[in-house]
Every structure is written in structure tokens, then in C-alpha cells.
C-alpha positions as CSV (number, residue, x, y, z in Angstrom):
1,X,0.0,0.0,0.0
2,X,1.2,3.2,-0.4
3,X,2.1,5.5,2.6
4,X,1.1,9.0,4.0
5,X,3.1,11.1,3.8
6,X,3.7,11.8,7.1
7,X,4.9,7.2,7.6
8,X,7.9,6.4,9.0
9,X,8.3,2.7,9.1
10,X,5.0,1.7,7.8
11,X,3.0,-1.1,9.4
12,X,2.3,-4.8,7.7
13,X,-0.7,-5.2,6.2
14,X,-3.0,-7.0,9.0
15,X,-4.6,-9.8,8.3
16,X,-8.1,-8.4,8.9
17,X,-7.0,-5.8,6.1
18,X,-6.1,-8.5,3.8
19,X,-9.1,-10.6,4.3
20,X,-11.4,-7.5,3.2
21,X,-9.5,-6.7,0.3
22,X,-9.7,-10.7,-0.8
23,X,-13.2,-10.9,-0.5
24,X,-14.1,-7.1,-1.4
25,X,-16.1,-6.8,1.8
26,X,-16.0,-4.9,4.6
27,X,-16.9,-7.7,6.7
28,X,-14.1,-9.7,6.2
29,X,-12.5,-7.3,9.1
30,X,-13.5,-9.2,12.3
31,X,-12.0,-9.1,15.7
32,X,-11.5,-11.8,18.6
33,X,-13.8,-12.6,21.5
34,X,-11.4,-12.5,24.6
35,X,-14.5,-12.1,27.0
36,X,-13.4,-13.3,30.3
37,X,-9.8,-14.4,29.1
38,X,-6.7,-14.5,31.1
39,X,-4.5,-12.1,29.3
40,X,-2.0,-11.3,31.4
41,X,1.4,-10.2,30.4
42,X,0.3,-11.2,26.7
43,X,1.8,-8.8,24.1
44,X,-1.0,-7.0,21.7
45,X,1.8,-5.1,19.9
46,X,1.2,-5.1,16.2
47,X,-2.1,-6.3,16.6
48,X,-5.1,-4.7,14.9
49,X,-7.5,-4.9,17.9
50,X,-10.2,-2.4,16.8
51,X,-11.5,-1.5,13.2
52,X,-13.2,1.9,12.4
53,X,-15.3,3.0,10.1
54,X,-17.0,6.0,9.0
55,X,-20.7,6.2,9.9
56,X,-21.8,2.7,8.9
57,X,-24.4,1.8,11.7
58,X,-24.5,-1.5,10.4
59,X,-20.8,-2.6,10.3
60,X,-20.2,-0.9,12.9
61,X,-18.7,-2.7,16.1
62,X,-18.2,-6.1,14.6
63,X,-14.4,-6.1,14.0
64,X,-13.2,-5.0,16.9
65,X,-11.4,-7.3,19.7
66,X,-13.9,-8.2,22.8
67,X,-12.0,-7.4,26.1
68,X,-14.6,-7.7,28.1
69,X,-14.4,-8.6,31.6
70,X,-10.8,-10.0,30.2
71,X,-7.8,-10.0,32.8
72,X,-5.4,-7.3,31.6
73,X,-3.0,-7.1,34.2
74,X,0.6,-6.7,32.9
75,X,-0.9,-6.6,28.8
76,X,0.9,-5.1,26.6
77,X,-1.5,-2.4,25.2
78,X,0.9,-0.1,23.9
79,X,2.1,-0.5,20.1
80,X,-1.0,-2.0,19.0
81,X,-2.9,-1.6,16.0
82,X,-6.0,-0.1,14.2
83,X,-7.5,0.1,11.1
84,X,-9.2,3.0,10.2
85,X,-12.3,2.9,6.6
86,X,-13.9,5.5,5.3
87,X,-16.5,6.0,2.3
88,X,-14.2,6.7,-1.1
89,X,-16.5,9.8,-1.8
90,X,-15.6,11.4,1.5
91,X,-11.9,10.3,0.8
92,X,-11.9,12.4,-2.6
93,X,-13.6,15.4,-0.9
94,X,-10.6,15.4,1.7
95,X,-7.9,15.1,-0.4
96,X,-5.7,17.8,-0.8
97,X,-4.9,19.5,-4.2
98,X,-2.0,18.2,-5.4
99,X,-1.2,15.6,-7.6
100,X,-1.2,11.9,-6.3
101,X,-1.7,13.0,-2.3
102,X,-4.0,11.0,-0.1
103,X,-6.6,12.2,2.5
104,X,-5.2,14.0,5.4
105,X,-7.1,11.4,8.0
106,X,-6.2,13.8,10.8
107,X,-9.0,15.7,9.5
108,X,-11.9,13.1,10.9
109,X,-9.9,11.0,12.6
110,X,-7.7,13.6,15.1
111,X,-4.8,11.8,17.0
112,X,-1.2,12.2,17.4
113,X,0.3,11.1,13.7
114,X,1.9,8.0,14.4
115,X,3.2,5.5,11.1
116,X,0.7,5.2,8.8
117,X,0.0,2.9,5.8
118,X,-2.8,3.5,2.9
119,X,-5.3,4.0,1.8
120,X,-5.9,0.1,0.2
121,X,-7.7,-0.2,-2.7
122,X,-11.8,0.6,-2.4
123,X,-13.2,-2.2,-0.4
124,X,-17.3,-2.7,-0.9
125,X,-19.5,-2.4,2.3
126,X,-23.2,-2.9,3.1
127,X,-25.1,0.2,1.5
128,X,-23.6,0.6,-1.9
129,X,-20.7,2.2,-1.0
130,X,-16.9,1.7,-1.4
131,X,-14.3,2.4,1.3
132,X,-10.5,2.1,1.1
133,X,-8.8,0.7,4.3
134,X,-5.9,2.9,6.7
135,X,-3.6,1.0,9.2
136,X,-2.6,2.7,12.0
137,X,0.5,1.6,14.3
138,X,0.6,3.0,17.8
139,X,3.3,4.1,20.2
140,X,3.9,5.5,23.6
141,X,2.9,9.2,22.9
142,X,-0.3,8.0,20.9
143,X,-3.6,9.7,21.8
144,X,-6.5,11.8,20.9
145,X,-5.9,15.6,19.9
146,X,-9.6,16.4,19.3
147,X,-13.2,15.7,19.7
148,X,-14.4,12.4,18.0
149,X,-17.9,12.7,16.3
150,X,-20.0,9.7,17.6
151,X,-22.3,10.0,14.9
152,X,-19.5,9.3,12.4
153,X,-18.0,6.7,14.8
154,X,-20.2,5.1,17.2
155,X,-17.9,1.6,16.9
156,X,-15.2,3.7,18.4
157,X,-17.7,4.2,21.4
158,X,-18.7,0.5,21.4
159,X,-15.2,-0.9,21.3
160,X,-13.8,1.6,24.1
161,X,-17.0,0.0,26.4
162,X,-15.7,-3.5,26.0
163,X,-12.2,-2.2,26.5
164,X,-13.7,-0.5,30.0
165,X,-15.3,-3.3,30.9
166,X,-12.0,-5.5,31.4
167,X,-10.4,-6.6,34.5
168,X,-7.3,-4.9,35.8
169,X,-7.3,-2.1,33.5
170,X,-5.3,0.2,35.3
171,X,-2.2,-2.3,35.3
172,X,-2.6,-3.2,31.8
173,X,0.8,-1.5,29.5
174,X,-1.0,1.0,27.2
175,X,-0.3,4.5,26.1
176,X,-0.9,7.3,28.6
177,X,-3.1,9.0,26.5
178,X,-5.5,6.5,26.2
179,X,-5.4,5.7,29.4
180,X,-6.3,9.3,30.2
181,X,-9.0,9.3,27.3
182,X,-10.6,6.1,29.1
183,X,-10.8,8.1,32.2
184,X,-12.0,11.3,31.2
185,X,-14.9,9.6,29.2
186,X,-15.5,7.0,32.6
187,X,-19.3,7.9,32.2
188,X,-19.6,7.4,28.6
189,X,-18.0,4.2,28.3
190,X,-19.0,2.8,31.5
191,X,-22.0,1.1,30.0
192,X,-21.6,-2.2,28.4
193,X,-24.1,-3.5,25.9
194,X,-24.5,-6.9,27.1
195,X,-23.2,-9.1,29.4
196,X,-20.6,-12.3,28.6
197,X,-21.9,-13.9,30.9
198,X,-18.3,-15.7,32.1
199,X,-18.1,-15.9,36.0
200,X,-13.8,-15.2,36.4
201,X,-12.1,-17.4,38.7
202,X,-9.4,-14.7,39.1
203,X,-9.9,-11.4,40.2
């Protein structure tokens, strides 16, 4: 894929990325169900664990990584993944005036530019509409620099409610910003649509 600009070393292709693009579906980007896992001291770097995209109601939330209720103590948050899809009509209206640039994601998506890869070729969704694929790497220093519309991205909402929801958050390894995102939005992501009904042995 080509890079942004702004890429320094510029992440693999995920497999979740990959899928999509095989089957020219969106919904070929599907997370993991960690719900009540033990996932101490694992190592999430690298890892796609949530999937964005632009104000599709329908897609929305299904290809994101389950932490609910998981044990994170000692995880390795920091250095992980995400993928980031948004409509190719949008993409065009974004894109700066000069020859061959891509969209400035920043734009919709605001957060500290870390190495980024894309945009993938168009990739069909549910509703008619084509939408190429970003990966996102993240490090240390990575976290929000602006307001994020819900409307445009409620599965960003959903997925930060299962990430809430886990055990031991506050010893898990992840960047300080999104630590302090997860805090200062405690009453938005504090619900949890549905229970996984796992009774943990561990505390």
C-alpha cells in the first residue's frame, strides 16, 4: 500500500486488512472474543485490535477485539494496531490538491500522527458504498488531539465499552493518552451493551 506522507516505518498489512480486500467486503475485518480471558502479560503489539469506520451503523462494532471482563493485568496495550475505513466519496472530498496525495485522516480522525499505511484499494460495504482501508500503528505518545464525532464513529464508542469493561485495566501496559481518554470519558464508556456472561475465577 502506499504510505502517508507523514509514515515512518510503515506497518504490515494486517490480516483483517487483507481478508477484506480478498473478499471485497468490509466484513471480512472481524475481531476476537477475549471475554473473560486470562491475558496477562500477553503482548498486543502489532495487533489490529479495533476496526473503524465511518458512519456505517450497520458494520459498525463487529471487527473489533472483545475485552470484556478479560484480565489485563501486565498486557501489553501499547504498540497496538488499528484500522481506520472511510467511504471513497468522502476520501476524494478530503484530499488535498496536489497531484497523487492521499486524505489527510487527521482531518476526521484527530490523534497524534503515528506511522501510517494506505489507503488500500476501495473495499465494498453494506449500503452501496466503497471504502478504502488505513492501518494505524501506535506508540507510547499515541492519543486523541480532538473531539471524535460519535455519529461518524459510534464503533469507536462501542469498542472503548468492552475495553472499559475489562479486569485490571489500570495495570494493563497501554499508552498514557489512552489511558487518560478512558478516564475522562469514565461515564460514557462505563455502559456495556450486554453481558458475557463468564463468572472469572481470578480477580
Amino acid at each position: 500500500m502506499p504510505c502517508a506522507p507523514s509514515a515512518a516505518d510503515v506497518p504490515a498489512e494486517p490480516w483483517q486488512e487483507l481478508a477484506a480486500i480478498a473478499g471485497n467486503d468490509l466484513i471480512g475485518m472481524f475481531g476476537a472474543n477475549f471475554a473473560c480471558s486470562d491475558l496477562s502479560n500477553a503482548d498486543f503489539t502489532g495487533r489490529v485490535i479495533f476496526s473503524f469506520v465511518y458512519n456505517n451503523p450497520v458494520i459498525s462494532g463487529s471487527q473489533d477485539d472483545i475485552f470484556s471482563k478479560a484480565n489485563l493485568r501486565g498486557t501489553k496495550l501499547t504498540g497496538f494496531q488499528f484500522l481506520l475505513s472511510v467511504p471513497s466519496d468522502l476520501a476524494e472530498r478530503l484530499k488535498p490538491k496536489v497531484p497523487n496525495s492521499s486524505i489527510n485522516i487527521l482531518k476526521i480522525f484527530p490523534v497524534t500522527a503515528q506511522q501510517w499505511a494506505g489507503p488500500s484499494q476501495p473495499v465494498h460495504a453494506y449500503g452501496g458504498k466503497n471504502y478504502p482501508i488505513w492501518a494505524v500503528a501506535t506508540n507510547a505518545s499515541f492519543r486523541f488531539t480532538g473531539e471524535i464525532d460519535p455519529k461518524a464513529f459510534w464503533d469507536l464508542i462501542l469498542a472503548f465499552r468492552q475495553l472499559h469493561n475489562a479486569r485490571n485495566l489500570d495495570e494493563a501496559d497501554m499508552p498514557i493518552g489512552l489511558r487518560a481518554f478512558l478516564k475522562s470519558n469514565d461515564m460514557l464508556f462505563s455502559p456495556v451493551l450486554g453481558d458475557p456472561g463468564c463468572k472469572p475465577r481470578n480477580p
